[in-house]
Each structure stands twice: as structure tokens, then as C-alpha cells.
N, C-alpha and C positions, 0 to 999 in steps of 0.2 A: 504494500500500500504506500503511497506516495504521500507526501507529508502536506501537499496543498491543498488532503482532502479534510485536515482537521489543522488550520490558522491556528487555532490560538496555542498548537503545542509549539508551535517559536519560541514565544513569549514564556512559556513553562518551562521548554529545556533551554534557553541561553545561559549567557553563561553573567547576568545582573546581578547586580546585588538586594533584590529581592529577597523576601524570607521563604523557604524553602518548603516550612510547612503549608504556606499560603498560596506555593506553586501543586503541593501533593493535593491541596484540598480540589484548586481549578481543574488538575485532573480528575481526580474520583469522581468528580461533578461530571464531567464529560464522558467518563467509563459509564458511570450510569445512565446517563442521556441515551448512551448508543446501546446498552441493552434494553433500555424501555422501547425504544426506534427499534428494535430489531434486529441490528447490525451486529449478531455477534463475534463476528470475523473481524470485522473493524476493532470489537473493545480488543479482542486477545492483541491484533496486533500495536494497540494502543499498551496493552501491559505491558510486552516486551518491550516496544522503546521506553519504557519507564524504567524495566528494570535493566536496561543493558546502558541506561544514561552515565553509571558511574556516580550520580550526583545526588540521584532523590531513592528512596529507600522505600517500596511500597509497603503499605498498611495493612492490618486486617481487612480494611472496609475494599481499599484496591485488590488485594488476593479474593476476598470473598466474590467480589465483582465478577471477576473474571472466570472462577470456579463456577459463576451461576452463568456466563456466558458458554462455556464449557460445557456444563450439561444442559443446557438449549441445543446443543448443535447438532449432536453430541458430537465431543471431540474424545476420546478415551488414552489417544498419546499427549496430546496437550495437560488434558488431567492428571496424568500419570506426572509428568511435569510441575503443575504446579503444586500435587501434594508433596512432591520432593521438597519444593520451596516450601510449602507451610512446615515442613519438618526443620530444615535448618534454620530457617527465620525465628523458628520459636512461634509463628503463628497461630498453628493447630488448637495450641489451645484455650485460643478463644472461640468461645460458641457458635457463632455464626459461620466461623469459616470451617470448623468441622462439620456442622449442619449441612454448607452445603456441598463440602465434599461427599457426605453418605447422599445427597441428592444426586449426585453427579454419576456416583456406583449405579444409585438403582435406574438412573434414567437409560445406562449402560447395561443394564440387565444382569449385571456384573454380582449376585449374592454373597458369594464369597470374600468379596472385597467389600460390600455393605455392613456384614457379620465383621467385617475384621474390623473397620473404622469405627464401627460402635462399641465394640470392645476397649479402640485403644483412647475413649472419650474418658475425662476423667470427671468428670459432672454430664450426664447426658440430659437431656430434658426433654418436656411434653414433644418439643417438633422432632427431637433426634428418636425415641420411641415411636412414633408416629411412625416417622420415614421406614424405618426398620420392618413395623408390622405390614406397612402397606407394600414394602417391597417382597416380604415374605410371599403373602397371597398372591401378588401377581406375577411370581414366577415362578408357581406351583408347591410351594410348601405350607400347605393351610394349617398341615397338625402342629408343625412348629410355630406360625404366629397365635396356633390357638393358644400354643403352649406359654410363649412369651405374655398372651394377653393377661392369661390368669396369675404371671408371675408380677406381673407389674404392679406396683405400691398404688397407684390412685390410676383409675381409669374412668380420663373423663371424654367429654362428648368427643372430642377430636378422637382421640385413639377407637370410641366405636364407630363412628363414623369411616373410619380410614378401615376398617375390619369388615364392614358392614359393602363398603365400595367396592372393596379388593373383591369378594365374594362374587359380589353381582356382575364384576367384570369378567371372574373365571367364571359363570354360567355356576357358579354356587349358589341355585338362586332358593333352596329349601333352608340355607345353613344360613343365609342372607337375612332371609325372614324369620326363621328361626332365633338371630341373635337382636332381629328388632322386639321382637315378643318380650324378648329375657330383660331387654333394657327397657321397655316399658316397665315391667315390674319390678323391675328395680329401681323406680322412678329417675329415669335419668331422661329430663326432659332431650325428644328431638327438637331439631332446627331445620333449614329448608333443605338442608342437603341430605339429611338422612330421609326425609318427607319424599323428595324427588326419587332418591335411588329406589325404595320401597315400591313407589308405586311404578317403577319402572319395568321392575320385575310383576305386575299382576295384569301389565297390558296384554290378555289371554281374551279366548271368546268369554261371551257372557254367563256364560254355562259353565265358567270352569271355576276351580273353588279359586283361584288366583285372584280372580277378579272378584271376585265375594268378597275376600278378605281386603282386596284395594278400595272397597266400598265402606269397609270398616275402617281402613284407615282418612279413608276422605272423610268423615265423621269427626274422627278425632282432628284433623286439621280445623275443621272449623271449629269445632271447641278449643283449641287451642289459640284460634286467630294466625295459621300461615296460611290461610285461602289467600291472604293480599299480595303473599311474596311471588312474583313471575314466575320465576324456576315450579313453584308446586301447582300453579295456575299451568303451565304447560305440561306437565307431568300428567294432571289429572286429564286433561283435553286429551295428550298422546292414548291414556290409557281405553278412553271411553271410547274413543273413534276405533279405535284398533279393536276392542271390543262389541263392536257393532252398534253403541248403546247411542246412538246420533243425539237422540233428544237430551238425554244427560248432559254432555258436552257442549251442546250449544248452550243447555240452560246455565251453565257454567262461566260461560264466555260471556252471557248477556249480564251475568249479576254483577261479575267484577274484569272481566278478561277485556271489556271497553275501557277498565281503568288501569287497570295494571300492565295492560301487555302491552308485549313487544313484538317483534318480528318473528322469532319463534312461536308465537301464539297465536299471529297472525297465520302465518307457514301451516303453523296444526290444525286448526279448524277450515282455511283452504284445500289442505288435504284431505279431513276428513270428509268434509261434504262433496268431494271430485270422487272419494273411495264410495261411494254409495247415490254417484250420478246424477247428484244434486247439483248439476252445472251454473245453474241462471244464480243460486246462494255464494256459491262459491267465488264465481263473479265480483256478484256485489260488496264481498266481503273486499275482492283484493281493492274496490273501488273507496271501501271505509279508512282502510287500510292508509290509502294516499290521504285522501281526507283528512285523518287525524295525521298524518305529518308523520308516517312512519316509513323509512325507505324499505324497499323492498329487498329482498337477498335472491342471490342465484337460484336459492329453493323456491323462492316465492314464483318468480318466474317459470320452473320446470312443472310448479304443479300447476299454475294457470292457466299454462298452453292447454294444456291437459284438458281443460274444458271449454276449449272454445272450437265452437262449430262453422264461425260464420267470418266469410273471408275477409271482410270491414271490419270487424271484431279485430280478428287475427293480423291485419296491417296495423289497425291500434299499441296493439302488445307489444308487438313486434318493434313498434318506432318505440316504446315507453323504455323497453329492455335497451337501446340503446342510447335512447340520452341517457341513463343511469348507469351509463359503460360497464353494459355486459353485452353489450354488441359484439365482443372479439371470446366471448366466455363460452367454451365448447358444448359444455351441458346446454345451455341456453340454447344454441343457435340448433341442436339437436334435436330439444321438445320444440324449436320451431319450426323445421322438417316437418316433425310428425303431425305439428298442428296444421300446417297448409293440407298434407297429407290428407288430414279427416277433412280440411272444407273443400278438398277436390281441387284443388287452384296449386297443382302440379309444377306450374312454372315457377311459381315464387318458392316451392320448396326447392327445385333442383338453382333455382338462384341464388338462393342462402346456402346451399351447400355448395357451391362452386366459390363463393365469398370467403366462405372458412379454411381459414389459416391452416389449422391444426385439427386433423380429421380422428378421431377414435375410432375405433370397433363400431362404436355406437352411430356413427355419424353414416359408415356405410350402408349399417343396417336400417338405419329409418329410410336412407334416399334408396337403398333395394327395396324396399315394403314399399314405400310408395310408389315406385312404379309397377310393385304386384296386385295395389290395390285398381289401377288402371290397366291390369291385365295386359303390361306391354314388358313382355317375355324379353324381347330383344334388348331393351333397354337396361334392364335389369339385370342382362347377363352382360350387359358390355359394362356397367357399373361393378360387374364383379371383377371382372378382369381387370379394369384399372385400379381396385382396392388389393388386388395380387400383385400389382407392380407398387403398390406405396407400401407394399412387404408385409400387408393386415391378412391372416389366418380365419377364415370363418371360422363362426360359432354356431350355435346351436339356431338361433332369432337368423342369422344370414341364410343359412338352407333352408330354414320354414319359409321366411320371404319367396326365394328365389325358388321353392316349389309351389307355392301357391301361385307365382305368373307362370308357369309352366304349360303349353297346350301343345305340346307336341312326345311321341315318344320317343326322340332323338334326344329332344333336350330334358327328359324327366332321367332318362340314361347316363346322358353326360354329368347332372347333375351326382346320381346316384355313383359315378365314378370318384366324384368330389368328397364325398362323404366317406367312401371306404377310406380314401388316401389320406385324410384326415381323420382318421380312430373314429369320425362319428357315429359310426352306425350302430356302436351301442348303446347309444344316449336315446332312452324310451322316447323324447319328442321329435327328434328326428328321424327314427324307424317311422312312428306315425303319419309325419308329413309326409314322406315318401310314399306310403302304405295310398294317403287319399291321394297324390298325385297322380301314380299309377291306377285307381278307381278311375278318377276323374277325364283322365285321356282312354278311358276303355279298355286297359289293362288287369282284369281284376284277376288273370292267374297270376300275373307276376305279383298284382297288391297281397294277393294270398300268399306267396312264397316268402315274402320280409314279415307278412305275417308268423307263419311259423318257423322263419328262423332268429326270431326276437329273444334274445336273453329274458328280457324281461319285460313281461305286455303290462297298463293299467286297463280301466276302461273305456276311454278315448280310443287304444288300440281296436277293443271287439270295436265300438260305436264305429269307426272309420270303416270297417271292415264290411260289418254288418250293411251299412249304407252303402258301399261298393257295390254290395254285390247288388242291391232295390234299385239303383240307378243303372246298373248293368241289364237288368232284365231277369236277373237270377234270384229271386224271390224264396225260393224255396230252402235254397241255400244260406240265405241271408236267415231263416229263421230255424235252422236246423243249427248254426253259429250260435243263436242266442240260447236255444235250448242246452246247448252246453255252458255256459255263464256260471250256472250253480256246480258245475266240477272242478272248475278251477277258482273255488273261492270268492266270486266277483257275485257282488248285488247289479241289478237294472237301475240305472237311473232313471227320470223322467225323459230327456235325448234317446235313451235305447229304446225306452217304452211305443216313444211316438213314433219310433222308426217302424219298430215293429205292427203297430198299428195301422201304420201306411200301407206294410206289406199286405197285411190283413184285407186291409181296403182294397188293394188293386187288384187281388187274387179272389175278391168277393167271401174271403173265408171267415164268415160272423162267427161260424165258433169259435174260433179260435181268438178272436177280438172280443167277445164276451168273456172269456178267460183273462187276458191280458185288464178288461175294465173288471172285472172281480179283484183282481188281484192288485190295479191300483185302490180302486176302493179301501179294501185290507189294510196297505199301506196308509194311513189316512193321511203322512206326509206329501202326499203325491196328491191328494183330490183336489186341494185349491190351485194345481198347478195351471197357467193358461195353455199351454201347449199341449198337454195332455187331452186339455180338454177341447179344445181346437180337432185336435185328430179326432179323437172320436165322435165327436159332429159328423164329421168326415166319413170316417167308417161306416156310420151308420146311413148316412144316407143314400153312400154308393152298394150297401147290401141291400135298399128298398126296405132302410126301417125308419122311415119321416117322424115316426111318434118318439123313436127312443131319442134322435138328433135332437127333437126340441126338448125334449126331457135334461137331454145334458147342459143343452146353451142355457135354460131356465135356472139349473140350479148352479152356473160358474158365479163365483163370488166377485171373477175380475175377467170384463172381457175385452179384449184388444180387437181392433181393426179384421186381423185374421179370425176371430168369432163371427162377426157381423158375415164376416163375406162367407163363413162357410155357411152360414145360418140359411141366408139371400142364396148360395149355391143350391142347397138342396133343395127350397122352393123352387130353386127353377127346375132341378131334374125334374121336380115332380110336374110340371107344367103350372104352375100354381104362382102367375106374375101378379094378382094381388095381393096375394098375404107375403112376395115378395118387396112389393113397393111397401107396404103396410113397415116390414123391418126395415127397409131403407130408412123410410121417415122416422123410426124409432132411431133409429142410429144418426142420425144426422142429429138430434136433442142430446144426446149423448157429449156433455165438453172433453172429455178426455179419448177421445178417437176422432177419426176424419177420415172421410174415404177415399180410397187412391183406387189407383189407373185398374185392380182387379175389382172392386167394389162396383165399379160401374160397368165391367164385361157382364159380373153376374146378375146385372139388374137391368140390363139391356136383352142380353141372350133372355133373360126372362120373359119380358115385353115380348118380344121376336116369338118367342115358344109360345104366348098366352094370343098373342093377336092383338096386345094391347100397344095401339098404335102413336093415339095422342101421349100417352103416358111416357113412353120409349123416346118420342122427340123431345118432351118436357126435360126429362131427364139426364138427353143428352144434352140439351144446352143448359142446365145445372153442371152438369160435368166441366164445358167448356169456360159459362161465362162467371161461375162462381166459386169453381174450386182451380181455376186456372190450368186442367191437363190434358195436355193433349193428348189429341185420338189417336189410339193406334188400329192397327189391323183387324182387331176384334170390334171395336168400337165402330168403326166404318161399317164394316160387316151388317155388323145388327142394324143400326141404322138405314143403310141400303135396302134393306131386307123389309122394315119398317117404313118404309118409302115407298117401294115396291107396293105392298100391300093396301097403303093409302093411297096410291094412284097418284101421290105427288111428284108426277115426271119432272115437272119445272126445277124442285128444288138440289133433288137427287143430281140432274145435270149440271144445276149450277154447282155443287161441291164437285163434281167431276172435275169440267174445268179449269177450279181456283187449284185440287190437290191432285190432278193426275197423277204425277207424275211421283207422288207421294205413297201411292196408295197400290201395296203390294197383290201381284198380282192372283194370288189364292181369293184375293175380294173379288178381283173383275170373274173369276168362275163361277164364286156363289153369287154375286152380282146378278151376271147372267142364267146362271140356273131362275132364281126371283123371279126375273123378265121372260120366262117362257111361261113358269107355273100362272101366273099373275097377267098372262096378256100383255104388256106394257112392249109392245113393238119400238117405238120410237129410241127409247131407254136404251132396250138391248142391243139394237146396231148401234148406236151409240158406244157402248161395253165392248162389243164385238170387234168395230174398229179397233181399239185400244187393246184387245186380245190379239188382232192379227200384226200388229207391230211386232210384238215378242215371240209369236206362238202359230206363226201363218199354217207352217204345215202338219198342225196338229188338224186332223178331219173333225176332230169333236165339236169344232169352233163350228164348225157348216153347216152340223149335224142340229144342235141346238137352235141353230139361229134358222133352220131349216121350218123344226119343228114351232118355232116362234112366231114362224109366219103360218103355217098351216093353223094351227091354234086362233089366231086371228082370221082366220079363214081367207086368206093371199096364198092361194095356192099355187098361181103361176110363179110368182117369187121365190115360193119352197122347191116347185119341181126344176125351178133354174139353178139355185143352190145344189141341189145330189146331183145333178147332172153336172156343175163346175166339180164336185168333191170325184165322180167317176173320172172324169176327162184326164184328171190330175195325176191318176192312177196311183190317190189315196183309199183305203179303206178301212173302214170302221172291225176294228177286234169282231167278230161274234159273241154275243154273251154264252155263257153256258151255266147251268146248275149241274149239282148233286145230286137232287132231288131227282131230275129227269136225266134216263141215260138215250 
């Protein structure tokens, strides 16, 4: 270090006639400056020129200095160094500089050199015992600090404390509690520090006796009055969130955590309310947050992103986190990948990620996830390869990304080459994701083979499996998988149940789905589930049981979106479009659901099925002009069809015109199917042109529009038609049955 980084040691080492102690004191004054600053390389190299000046003779206070800069660093040859000097200096033995020489041992892990420098203390005291036991416990000798505790003449709060810490940090979390118990009854009032660690060790579910007993100690905090100290205000908040108990913890926050907290208080209850999807509280929180004039930290940021959905939101955050310079802080710029990631707005993630300095593991992994969530395979494999050239190893989070964009089996392959070469494929969540990748590209023997050569399956693996095979078309197999569940130790969750249910569904097999609903039933944890109950709507209406379907939707305690539309679905199998509209309007009253783009297939197709005409156009332009979604394929469809039916030629053509070129061509066949059953001549050539663009030399086109006109009784017109479809030397398949040989 160069001496024009500390001026005033000129003036301290010249060679003046100044008083000498008045030059030691303006050092010590700056030794300590620079270890409160942090600088501990600077203090040490500030003692050495002190002590190699020949002129000034350092102090206790200058040794002790430096010994405390020393174990900050840790340095353990410099250490070794200056306790050599506290030895021939005669310094040792004053208190403080033996203190924090055993500081300096234990921060070095060093026990055997801790055990000796307390030995050779000739007065030890509270902080020199302290140090000793807390070093004991944290470097694995608990019997021995236990031993030392009980030998020690006065044992007051600091040495339980430091006993009580050590514990909690070696996962001694029974002996921890245990030794809080004993010092309760031995009335040794606690303080916020023993209060904090206590409750730190009961942040467990709510269910567990841990958390019972951190309920008895919140009790005693407030009879005590440390509810006001921050530390046991965040403590209690960590434990409750982490517990599930939401309402506890906010009410916590509301009584006193508006006045006492801090950034960590803030940090905890933004978390906890992001841990249980309470996004728009979480929000508002971090918005109180600034309000009362608290900055925010890197956590603050990592969990906010976290909850925000909406890309003006997310540009918000985004600028806040860097005027408070953490614009360049990796965690940050990370969760704010992942937050564009969730509001879809793709370029501003891979923009902040091509900004960032200094990329982690973490950094490749959100920018591969977010283009798995965009399903652009290629994008996310060439992101891998330049994370292979900045020398970063996939994890476990990299291959799930990068198999979930996966839609080919070349690249589910190459991937799975990645994985062996990398040891991962023993890691249960990466067999998994392979497992559905291969499903998911129509691979299910190969998903079956990682199947059974898995070390070690959870349930996620049958679930993956199972659904492979329901997507595959191999139904039977898929429940022939589940029937073995109970040999290999594994319960059904509600995802297996409704899997299984599906399968039931498709295969029309109610007994078997009468089984599966006895036996959630049984389970009574399973009945309020919605998913569960969503399928078996389902099941039941696709086996022609309409009375059990509504029997189920009746009695769900909670129905989402997906209830409504199965509900609306099996009125329509049943042909039954106004006790279908009847549920729509019930669902529309409904504040907590709103119908999307399937809700209005199945309340259309309904109309379409019932003949209900005016209903079906009402309807659609409730879809269009009030819920703002656009039509798709199905949507067109019924509507055409609903057109058809009304004889509203006029309107039908005019949506031709404006979405031709929109509107996929499986419409213009039922389109035209419509226009033949219906008469509607004008209509259908109309459809028909727009058919022979794509589809000229299909005969069917000739065939229909043939028949279109005979129907309307233009029979010169139809017999000129089959005589263009013969001339062309097209013809029409023959039908055949079964029935007739």
C-alpha cells in the first residue's frame, strides 16, 4: 500500500518534535477508522508501518486493532504474527487483546489454538468464556461446551445465549430448545437475541409441535414487552409465513411491524404473501415500504419481481431497482428475466440478460426457461451452447428448461446425451423431465425405458408416466401403471386421481371412475379439491350420467372457470342449450371466475346443437364486444352454422369478407356442409369459391355444391357440376358399410 492512500501518516511518522504518544493516539484513531470502513488490509498494513517505524511502540489498543482486523479477514499467518508480538511486548495480558486473539482462533476454526489461548488467560472473563463456548459448539464439540457451561462460576445471559446460538446453528435444534426451557426456569430473563434464535428454530408447518411451542413463546414475548424489538418482530413474521399461518403474521405486522420494522420485515411479509400468491398485497406492501422511507435491499427486489404479472408493472420495478443501484446486482437482474418471462414481453428479458455483466448459473437458467416458456427450442438450445462457452455446467433447473422447449426427437436425444455426460441422470427431477419430454414428442416407449431405469422414482415420476401414456392413446396402460402405485409404496394424489379419471372418461369406463370417486370421497382430503372435481363432471357426462355431473358441480365448495365450462359442456352433449345458457348467466354473476375462449365454444356449440339461434349471436357478441376475445375456429364455426340456420346470408358474408382469410379452412367445410342442409345457395358458392383456392381438386367440393343446387331445385346447374367433376377425370371414393356386404 502506498502511503498517499493514508496523508496524515506523514505527519505521525516524521521525524518532529511532537509528542509521541499524541502521534500513537492519531494512529489508533485511524486503525480504527479503517476497520469500522472495512479496510482490513489497509489497518494491518497501517500496523506494520507503525511497528517497523523504529520510533512509536504500539499499544494494546493498536495490537488489539489489528488482531480484530485479522480475524475479519481472516488472516491466520498474520495472526500467528501478531500473537508472537503480544507475547514479547508483554501485551497478552491485557484483556482485550487476549479476547480478541481467542476471537481471531475461533473465527479460524482453529479449536485447539482457542482451548490453548484461554488457558494461557490469567483472569478470563464473561466475553473470553463466551468466545470459548460458542466456539466449542460451532465446531462440533457440544459435550464439551456443555461440559465447560456447567463448570463455569456465574452463567449469565450472554454465555446462554452464545450456547443456545451455537446449537441452533449446528441444527441442534431439540438441545437449543431444550436449554431455552431450563433457563426459563431458572428465571434467567431472555433478550431479543435468545427470543429471535428460539423462534427461529419453530419456523415448521403448523401442524408441527415446533411451531406450537413458537406460539408459546410469542406469548411470552408479549408478556415480556420484546414484541417492539425488530429482530423478534421479524423472527415471529419469518416463523408464521413459513408456517402457513398468513393471517397471524400479517396481524403481527399491522399491530406493531408499521412501527418497528425494517427492511427485513418488510423483505418477510413481501415474501410471505408472494409464498401463498397473494401478489396485488405483496405489491402494495413493497409500495408502503417506499412510503415510509425504507430502502429497499436486493431481497426486496428478488421477491417483488416475483409477483408481478404485468409488463408496465415490470418496466416500473425494473427502473426502481436501478436508480437504487442494483441495476448491475446479478440476483436482481435474474428475478428480472424471470419477471418479463411471466409477463410474456420476451425481448426485455433477453435484453437484461445480454446487459448483465456477470452471468451465474442462475442467469442462464431463467433466459433458457424463458424461451421454453415461448416454446422456441432453437433459441434455447443456442443459449445453451453459449453458456458452455462462458464455461457454466448445467444443473438440474437448465435440462428441465431446455426439455420443456423440446419438440422434436432429435433434440429430446441430444439433450438426453447432455445429461448422461453430466452425472444427471440420476437426479429424480431430471429423469422426470426427460421421462415427459419423450411422452410429449410421442415417444412413450422410450419415456417408459428412463422410466424403469430410474434409481429412484417419486410420484411426479408415475404422474408423468401415467399421462404419457392418456396423451399417447394408451389408456389402458396408463391405468394398469396406476394400479401398481400401492406396491411400490406410493399414495395417488389429486394430479394422479384426475388423470386417471380422464382415462376413465375417454374409455367411457364409469366403473371404474365410480371407484376412483369412492375412493376420493374416502379420502375426505381430496373432496374439496377443484380439479378433482372438474374431472368428474367430466367423466360423468361423457358416460351419459347428466344427473351425477350436476350432483358433483352442486356440491364443489370452490368452482373455477374449468367447473363452469364443464358444467355448460355436458348440457350441450346433452342437446340441452337452455339450461346451458341458464349456467352461463349463473357464471357470469359469479366475481371470482370469467369466461375464456373454451366457455364460449361450449355455449355456442350448445346454441348450434339446441337450434337456438338469436341466443348463439347474442352470445357471440358478448364474447367479442364485452369480454374482448377473439374468435377462433370453433367460435366461427358455431356461429356460421347459427347463420346458416337463420337465413342471415347478408351477415354471414359480410364476416367472410372482413376474416377470410382468417378463418381456417375445416370452417369453410362445415360452413358448406350448413349451406347445403339449410338451402342457402348464395352462401355456399360463396364458401365454395374460397374452398377451390386451397382444395380445387378435391371432387367433394363439386359434389356438395352439386347437391346445393339440386336441393334448391337448379338442377341444370347441378347436372353441369358432375359432368365438370366427370370430365376432370375426378371421382368421388364409393361409400361402403359393414353392415351390407
Amino acid at each position: 500500500m502506498k502511503s498517499h492512500c493514508f496523508p496524515q501518516i506523514k505527519g505521525c511518522l516524521s521525524n518532529s518534535d511532537s509528542n509521541l504518544s499524541d502521534q500513537l493516539l492519531k494512529l489508533n484513531r485511524l486503525l480504527k477508522n479503517l476497520v469500522h470502513g472495512g479496510r482490513f488490509s489497509d489497518a494491518l498494513h497501517l500496523f506494520h508501518r507503525i511497528h517497523s517505524s523504529h520510533r512509536l511502540n504500539p499499544d494494546q489498543y493498536t495490537l488489539s486493532t489489528a488482531l480484530f482486523a485479522c480475524a475479519s479477514l481472516p488472516d491466520s499467518i498474520s495472526g500467528a504474527q501478531l500473537h508472537a508480538n503480544s507475547i514479547k511486548s508483554g501485551l497478552k495480558s491485557f484483556p482485550h487483546v487476549a479476547n480478541t486473539l481467542l476471537s481471531l482462533y475461533a473465527k479460524s476454526r482453529d479449536l485447539a489454538a482457542v482451548k490453548k489461548a484461554f488457558a494461557g488467560m490469567n483472569r478470563p472473563d464473561c466475553y473470553s468464556r463466551t468466545t470459548l463456548l460458542s466456539a466449542c459448539v460451532k465446531l462440533g464439540e457440544l459435550d464439551d461446551a456443555l461440559q465447560l457451561f456447567d463448570e463455569m462460576p456465574e452463567r449469565n445471559l450472554e454465555l446462554w445465549n452464545a450456547l443456545i446460538t451455537g446449537c441452533a446453528e449446528k441444527a441442534y435444534d431439540e438441545m437449543a430448545i431444550h436449554l431455552f426451557q431450563k433457563m426459563h426456569l431458572l428465571n434467567v430473563k431472555s433478550d431479543h437475541y435468545t427470543f429471535a434464535c428460539v423462534l427461529s428454530l419453530c419456523s415448521s408447518l403448523s401442524s408441527s409441535p415446533q411451531f406450537e411451542f413458537g406460539k408459546q413463546v410469542h406469548s411470552l414475548i408479549v408478556k415480556t414487552g420484546f414484541l417492539l424489538k425488530t429482530s423478534v418482530v421479524n423472527s415471529l413474521l419469518t416463523m408464521y409465513f413459513n408456517g402457513g399461518s398468513l393471517a397471524d403474521g400479517y396481524l403481527i405486522f399491522e399491530e406493531v411491524g408499521c412501527r418497528v420494522g425494517d427492511a427485513i420485515t418488510y423483505n418477510s411479509i413481501i415474501a410471505g404473501l408472494a409464498s401463498v400468491e397473494r401478489y396485488e398485497e405483496a405489491l402494495s406492501m413493497f409500495k408502503e415500504m417506499l412510503t415510509v422511507g425504507i430502502s429497499p435491499t436486493e431481497l426486496t427486489f428478488v421477491s417483488v419481481m416475483g409477483t408481478c404479472f404485468s409488463s408496465k408493472l415490470a418496466d416500473q420495478l425494473y427502473a426502481q431497482a436501478v436508480k437504487t443501484r442494483f441495476g448491475r446486482c446479478t440476483s436482481v437482474n435474474n428475478a428480472a428475466i424471470s419477471m418479463y418471462s411471466s409477463c410474456r414481453n420476451s425481448n426485455a428479458a433477453r435484453l437484461v440478460f445480454e446487459r448483465l455483466g456477470e452471468k451465474d448459473i442462475v442467469s442462464w437458467n431463467a433466459i433458457i426457461a424463458s424461451y421454453a416458456q415461448e416454446n422456441s427450442s432453437k433459441d434455447a438450445i443456442f443459449a445453451y451452447r453459449q453458456m458452455q462457452r462462458d464455461g457454466k455446467k448445467p444443473d438440474e433447473y437448465t435440462i428441465g428448461s431446455l426439455l420443456a422447449s423440446m419438440d422434436s426427437r432429435r433434440d429430446v436425444e441430444m439433450i438426453q446425451g447432455v445429461v448422461i455426460k453430466n452425472g444427471l441422470i440420476s437426479k429424480t427431477e431430471v429423469a422426470n423431465a426427460l421421462l415427459s419430454a419423450f411422452s410429449k414428442n410421442g415417444l412413450i416407449e422410450e419415456a417408459s425405458d428412463v422410466f424403469l431405469d430410474m434409481p429412484t422414482r417419486n410420484l411426479i415420476s408415475w404422474n408423468a408416466l401415467i399421462s404419457g401414456f392418456l396423451s399417447n392413446g394408451l389408456p389402458t396402460r396408463g391405468l394398469r401403471l396406476f394400479s401398481m402405485l400401492p406396491e411400490f409404496g406410493m399414495r395417488p394424489n389429486h394430479y394422479t386421481l384426475s388423470l386417471v379419471l380422464s382415462i376413465c372418461a375417454n374409455t367411457s369406463d364409469l366403473r371404474r371412475g365410480k371407484q376412483v370417486h369412492a375412493y376420493v370421497v374416502k379420502s375426505r382430503h381430496f373432496v374439496a379439491n377443484t380439479l378433482l372435481g372438474n374431472s368428474l363432471i367430466t367423466l360423468y357426462s361423457k358416460c351419459g350420467a347428466l344427473d351425477m355431473s350436476l350432483r358433483v358441480f352442486d356440491s364443489m365448495t370452490e368452482k373455477d372457470t374449468v367447473s363452469w365450462n364443464s358444467i355448460i359442456s355436458a348440457y350441450s352433449q346433452y342437446g340441452d342449450g337452455k339450461k346451458a345458457i341458464e349456467r352461463f348467466e349463473a357464471m357470469q354473476s359469479v366475481a371470482t371466475v370469467e369466461p375464456d375462449g373454451a366457455t364460449f365454444t361450449a355455449i355456442l356449440s350448445a346454441c348450434s346443437h339446441s337450434g337456438l339461434v338469436e341466443e348463439g349471436i347474442r352470445i357471440f357478441d358478448i364474447m367479442v364486444q364485452d369480454y374482448r376475445i377473439e374468435p377462433e375456429m370453433h367460435h366461427v364455426s358455431c356461429l356460421f352454422d347459427l347463420l346458416g340456420r337463420a337465413g342471415l346470408v347478408d351477415v354471414a358474408e359480410g364476416i367472410i369478407r372482413v376474416r377470410s382469410g382468417e378463418i381456417d379452412p375445416r370452417v369453410w367445410w362445415a360452413l358448406l356442409s350448413s349451406c347445403v342442409a339449410h338451402g342457402q345457395v348464395r352462401l355456399g358458392s360463396m364458401v365454395a369459391e374460397f374452398l377451390l383456392e386451397t382444395e380445387k381438386d378435391d371432387p367433394a367440393i363439386y359434389v356438395l355444391v352439386s347437391n346445393l343446387y339440386a336441393g334448391a331445385g337448379k338442377w341444370e346447374q347441378s347436372a353441369n357440376l358432375r359432368r365438370l367433376v366427370a370430365g376432370c377425370g375426378a371421382t368421388k371414393m364409393p361409400g361402403s358399410s359393414w353392415i351390407a356386404s
